[in-house]
BARO-276417 format. One record per atom (N, C-alpha, C, CB): residue number from 1; atom name; residue in one letter; x, y, z. Coordinates in pm, whole numbers, plus 50000, padded with zeros to 5 digits. Glycine has a CB too. Example, Ala and Ser with C-alpha at 12.3 -4.5 7.8 and 13.67 -1.06 7.14 Angstrom:
2
{site 1; N; A; {51319; 49431; 50780}},
{site 1; CA; A; {51230; 49550; 50780}},
{site 1; C; A; {51320; 49670; 50780}},
{site 1; CB; A; {51131; 49553; 50905}},
{site 2; N; S; {51285; 49775; 50708}},
{site 2; CA; S; {51367; 49894; 50714}},
{site 2; C; S; {51290; 50003; 50787}},
{site 2; CB; S; {51408; 49940; 50572}},
This chain:
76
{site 1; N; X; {66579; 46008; 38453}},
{site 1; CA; X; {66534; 46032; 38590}},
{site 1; C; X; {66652; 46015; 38683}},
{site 1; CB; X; {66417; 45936; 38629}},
{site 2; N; X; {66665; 46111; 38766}},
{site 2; CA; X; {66791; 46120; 38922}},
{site 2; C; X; {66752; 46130; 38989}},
{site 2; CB; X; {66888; 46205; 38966}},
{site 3; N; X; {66772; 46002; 39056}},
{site 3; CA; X; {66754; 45946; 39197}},
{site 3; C; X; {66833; 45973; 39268}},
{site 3; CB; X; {66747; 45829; 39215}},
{site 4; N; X; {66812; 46020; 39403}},
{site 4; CA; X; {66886; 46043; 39537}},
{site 4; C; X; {66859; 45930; 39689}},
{site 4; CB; X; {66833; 46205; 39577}},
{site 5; N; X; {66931; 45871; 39718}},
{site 5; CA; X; {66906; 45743; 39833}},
{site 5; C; X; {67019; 45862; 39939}},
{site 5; CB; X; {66990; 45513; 39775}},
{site 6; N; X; {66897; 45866; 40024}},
{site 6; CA; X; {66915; 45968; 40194}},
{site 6; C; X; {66940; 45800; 40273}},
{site 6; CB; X; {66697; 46100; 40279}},
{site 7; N; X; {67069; 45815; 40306}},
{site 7; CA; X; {67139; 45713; 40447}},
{site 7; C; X; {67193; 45732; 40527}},
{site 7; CB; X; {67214; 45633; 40443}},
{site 8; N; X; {67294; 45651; 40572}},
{site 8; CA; X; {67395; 45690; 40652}},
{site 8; C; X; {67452; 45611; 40667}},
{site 8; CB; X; {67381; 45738; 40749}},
{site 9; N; X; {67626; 45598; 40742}},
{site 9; CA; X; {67726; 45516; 40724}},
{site 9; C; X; {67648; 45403; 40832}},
{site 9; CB; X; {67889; 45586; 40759}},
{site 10; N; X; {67732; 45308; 40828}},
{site 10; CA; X; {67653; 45200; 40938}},
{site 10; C; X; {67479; 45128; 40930}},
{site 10; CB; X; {67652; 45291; 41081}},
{site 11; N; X; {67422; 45180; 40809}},
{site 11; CA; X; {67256; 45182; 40843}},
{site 11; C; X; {67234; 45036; 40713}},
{site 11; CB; X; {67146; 45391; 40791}},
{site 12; N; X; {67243; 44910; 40814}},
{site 12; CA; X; {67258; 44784; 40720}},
{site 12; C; X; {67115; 44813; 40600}},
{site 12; CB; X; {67241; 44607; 40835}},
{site 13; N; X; {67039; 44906; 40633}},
{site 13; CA; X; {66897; 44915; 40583}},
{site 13; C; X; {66926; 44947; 40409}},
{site 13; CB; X; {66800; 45056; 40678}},
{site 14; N; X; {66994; 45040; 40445}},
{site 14; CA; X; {67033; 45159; 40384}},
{site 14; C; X; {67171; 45064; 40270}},
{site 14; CB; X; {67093; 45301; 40528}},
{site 15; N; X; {67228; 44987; 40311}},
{site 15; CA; X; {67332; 44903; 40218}},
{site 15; C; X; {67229; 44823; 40143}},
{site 15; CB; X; {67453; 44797; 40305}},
{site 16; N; X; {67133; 44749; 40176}},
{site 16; CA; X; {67078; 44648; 40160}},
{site 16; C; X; {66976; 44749; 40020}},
{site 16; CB; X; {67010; 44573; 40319}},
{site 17; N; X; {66968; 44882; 40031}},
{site 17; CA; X; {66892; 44958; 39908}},
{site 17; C; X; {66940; 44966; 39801}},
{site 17; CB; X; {66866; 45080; 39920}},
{site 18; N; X; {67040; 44990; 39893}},
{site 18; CA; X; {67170; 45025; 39771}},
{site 18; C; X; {67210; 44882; 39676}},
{site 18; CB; X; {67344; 45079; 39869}},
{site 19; N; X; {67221; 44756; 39684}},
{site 19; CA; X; {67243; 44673; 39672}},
{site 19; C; X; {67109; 44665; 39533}},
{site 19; CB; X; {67261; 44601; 39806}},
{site 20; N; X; {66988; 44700; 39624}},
{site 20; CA; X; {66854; 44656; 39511}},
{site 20; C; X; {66907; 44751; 39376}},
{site 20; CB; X; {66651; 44720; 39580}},
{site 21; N; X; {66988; 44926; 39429}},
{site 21; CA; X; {67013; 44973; 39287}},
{site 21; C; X; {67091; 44932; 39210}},
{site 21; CB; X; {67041; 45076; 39275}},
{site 22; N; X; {67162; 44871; 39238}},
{site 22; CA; X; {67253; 44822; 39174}},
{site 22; C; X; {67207; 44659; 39114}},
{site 22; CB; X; {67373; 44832; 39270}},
{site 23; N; X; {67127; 44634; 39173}},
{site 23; CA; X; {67040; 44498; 39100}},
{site 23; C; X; {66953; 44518; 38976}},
{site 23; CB; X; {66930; 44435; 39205}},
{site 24; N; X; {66882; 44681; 39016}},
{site 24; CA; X; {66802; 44760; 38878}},
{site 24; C; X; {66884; 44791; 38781}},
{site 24; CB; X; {66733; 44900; 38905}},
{site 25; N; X; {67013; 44865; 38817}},
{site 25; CA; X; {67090; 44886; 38730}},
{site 25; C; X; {67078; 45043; 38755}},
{site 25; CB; X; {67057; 44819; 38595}},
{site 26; N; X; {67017; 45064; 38827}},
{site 26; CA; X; {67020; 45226; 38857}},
{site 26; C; X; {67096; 45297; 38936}},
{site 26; CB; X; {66918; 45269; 38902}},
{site 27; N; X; {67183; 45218; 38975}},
{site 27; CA; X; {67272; 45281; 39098}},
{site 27; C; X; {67392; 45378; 39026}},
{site 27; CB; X; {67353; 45142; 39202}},
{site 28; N; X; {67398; 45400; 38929}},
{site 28; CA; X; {67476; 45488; 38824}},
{site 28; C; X; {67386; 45590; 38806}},
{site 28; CB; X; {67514; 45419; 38682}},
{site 29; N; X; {67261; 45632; 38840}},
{site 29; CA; X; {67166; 45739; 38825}},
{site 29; C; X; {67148; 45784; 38947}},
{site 29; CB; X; {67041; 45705; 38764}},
{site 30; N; X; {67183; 45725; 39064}},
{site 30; CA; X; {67147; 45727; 39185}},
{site 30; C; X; {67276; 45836; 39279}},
{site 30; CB; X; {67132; 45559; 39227}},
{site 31; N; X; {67220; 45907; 39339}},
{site 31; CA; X; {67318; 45995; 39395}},
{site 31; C; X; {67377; 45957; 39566}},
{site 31; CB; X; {67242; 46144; 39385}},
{site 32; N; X; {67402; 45951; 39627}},
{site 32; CA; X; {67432; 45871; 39760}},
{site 32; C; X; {67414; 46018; 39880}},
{site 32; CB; X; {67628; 45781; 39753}},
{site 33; N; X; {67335; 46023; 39990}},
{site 33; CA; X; {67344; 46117; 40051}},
{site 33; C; X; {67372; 46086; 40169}},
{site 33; CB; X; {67258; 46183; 40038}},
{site 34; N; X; {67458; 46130; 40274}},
{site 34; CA; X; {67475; 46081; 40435}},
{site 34; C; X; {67351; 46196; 40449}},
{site 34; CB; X; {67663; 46107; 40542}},
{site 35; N; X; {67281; 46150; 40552}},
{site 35; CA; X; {67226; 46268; 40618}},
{site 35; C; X; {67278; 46344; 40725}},
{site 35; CB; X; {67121; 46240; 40658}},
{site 36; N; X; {67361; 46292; 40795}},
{site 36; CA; X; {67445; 46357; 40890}},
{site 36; C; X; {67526; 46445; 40813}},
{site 36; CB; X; {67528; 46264; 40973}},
{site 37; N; X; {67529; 46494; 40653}},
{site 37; CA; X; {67597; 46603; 40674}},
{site 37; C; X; {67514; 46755; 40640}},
{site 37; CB; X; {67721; 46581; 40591}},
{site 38; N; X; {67370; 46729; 40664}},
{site 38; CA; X; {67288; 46839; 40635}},
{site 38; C; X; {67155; 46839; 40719}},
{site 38; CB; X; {67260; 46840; 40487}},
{site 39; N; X; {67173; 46937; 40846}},
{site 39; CA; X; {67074; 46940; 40965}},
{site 39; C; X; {66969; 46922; 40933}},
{site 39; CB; X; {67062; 47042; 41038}},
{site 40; N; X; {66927; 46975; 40783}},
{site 40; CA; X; {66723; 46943; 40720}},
{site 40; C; X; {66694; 46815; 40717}},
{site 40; CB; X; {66669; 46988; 40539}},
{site 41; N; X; {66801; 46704; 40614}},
{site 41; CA; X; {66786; 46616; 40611}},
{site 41; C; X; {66784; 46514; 40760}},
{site 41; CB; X; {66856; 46608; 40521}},
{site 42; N; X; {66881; 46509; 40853}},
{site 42; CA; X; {66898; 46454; 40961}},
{site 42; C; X; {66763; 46455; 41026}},
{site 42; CB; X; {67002; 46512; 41029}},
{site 43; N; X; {66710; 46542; 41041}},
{site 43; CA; X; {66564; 46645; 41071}},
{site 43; C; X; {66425; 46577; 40985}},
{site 43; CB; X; {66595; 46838; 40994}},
{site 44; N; X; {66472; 46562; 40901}},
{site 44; CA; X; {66354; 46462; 40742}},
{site 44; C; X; {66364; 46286; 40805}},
{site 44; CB; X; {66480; 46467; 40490}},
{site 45; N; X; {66474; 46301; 40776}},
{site 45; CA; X; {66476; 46126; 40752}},
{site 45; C; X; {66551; 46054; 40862}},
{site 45; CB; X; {66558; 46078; 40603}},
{site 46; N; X; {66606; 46119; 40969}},
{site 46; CA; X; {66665; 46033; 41052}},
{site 46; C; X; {66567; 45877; 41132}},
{site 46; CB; X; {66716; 46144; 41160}},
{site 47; N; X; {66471; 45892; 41117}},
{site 47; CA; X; {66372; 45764; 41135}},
{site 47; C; X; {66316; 45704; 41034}},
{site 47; CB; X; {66264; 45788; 41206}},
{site 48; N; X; {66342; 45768; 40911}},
{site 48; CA; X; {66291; 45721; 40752}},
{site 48; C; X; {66352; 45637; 40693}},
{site 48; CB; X; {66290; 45813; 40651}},
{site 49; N; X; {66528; 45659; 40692}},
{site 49; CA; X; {66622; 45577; 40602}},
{site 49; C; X; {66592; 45427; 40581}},
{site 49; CB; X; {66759; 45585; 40660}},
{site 50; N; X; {66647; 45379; 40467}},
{site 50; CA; X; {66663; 45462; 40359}},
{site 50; C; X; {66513; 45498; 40321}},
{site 50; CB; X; {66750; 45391; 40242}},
{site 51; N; X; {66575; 45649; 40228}},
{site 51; CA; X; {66429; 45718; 40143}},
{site 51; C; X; {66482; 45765; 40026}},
{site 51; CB; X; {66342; 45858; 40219}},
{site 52; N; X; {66466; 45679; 39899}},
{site 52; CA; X; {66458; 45722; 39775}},
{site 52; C; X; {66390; 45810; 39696}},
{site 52; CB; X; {66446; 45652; 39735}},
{site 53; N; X; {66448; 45913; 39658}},
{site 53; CA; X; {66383; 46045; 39631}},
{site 53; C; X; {66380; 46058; 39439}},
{site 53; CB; X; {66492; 46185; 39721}},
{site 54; N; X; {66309; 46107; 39393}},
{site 54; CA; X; {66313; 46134; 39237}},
{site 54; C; X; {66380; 46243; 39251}},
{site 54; CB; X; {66176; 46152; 39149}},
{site 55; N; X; {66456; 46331; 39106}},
{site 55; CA; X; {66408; 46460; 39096}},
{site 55; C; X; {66311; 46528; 39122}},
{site 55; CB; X; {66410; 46485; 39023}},
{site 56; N; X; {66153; 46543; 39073}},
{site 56; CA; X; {66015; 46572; 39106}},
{site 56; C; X; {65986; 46584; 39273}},
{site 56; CB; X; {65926; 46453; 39038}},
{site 57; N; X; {66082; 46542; 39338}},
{site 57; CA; X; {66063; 46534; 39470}},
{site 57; C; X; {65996; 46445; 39557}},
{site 57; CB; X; {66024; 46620; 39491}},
{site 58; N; X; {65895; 46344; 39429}},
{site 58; CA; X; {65848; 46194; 39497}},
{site 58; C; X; {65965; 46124; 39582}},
{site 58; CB; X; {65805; 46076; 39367}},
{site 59; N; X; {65937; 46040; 39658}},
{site 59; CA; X; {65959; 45961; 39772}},
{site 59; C; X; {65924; 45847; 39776}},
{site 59; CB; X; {65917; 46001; 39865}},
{site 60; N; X; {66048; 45732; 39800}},
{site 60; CA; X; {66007; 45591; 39853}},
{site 60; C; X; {66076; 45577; 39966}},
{site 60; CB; X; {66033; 45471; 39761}},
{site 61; N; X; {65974; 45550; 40056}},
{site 61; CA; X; {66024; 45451; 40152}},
{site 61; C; X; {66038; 45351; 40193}},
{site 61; CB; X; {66012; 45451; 40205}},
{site 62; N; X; {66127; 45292; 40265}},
{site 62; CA; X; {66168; 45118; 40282}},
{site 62; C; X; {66064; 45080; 40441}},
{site 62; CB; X; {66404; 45087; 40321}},
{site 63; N; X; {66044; 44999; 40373}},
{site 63; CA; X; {66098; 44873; 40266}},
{site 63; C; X; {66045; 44853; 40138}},
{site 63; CB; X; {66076; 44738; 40319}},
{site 64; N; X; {66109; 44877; 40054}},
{site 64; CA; X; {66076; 44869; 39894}},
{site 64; C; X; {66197; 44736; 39805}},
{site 64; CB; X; {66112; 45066; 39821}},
{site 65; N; X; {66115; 44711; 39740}},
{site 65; CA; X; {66151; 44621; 39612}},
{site 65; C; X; {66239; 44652; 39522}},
{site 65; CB; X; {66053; 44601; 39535}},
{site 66; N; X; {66316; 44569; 39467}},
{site 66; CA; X; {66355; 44618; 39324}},
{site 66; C; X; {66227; 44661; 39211}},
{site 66; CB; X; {66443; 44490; 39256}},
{site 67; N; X; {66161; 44584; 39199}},
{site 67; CA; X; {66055; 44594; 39131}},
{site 67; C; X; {65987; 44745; 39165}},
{site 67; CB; X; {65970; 44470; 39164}},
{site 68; N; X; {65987; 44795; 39348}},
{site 68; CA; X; {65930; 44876; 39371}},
{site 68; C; X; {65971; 45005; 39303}},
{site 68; CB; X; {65923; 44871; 39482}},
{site 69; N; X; {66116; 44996; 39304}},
{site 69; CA; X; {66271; 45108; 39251}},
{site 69; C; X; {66204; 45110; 39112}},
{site 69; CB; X; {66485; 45023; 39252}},
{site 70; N; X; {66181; 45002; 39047}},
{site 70; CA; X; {66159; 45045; 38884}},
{site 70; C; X; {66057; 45138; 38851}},
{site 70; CB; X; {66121; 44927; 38797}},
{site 71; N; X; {65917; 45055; 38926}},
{site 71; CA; X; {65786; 45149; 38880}},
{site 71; C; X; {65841; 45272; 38951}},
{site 71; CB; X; {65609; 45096; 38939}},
{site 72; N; X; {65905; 45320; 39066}},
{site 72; CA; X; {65873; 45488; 39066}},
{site 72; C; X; {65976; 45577; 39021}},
{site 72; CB; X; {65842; 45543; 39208}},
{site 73; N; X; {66101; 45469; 38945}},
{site 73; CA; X; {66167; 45557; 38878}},
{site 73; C; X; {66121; 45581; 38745}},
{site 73; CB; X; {66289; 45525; 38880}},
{site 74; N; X; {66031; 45494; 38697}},
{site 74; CA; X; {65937; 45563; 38548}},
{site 74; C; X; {65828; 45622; 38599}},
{site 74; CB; X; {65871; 45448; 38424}},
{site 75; N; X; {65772; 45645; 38705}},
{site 75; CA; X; {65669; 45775; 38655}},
{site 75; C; X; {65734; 45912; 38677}},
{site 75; CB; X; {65520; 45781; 38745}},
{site 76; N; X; {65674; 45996; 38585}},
{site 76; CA; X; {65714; 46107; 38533}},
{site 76; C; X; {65627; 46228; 38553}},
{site 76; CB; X; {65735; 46083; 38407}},
């Protein structure tokens, strides 16, 4: 499963996610996106960040868990 985390530079929210992937151990599966460099996204998530995305196109939003990161990176 490839995960995508939508942020942006400066967004302590958005470090503090990143931190949980790397606590799962998933932050090596995890792809890093600024949204400031793609008008849809800026447009999606500029009040969302962070938003952890599957492949499948599911969605988490914060505030989420490590625990939360695990269960929705196994469903399939």
């Amino acid at each position: 499963m490839s995960l995508t985390l939508f942020s942006t530079d400066g967004c302590h929210l958005c470090e503090q996610a990143w931190e949980l992937l790397e606590q799962t151990g998933l932050s090596s599966h995890t792809q890093l996106k600024d949204i400031i460099d793609d008008e849809r996204w800026l447009a999606a998530y500029a009040v969302r960040i962070p938003v952890l995305r599957r492949n499948d196109g599911g969605e988490l939003d914060w505030p989420f868990t490590a625990a939360d990161i695990l269960e929705f990176s196994r469903v399939t």
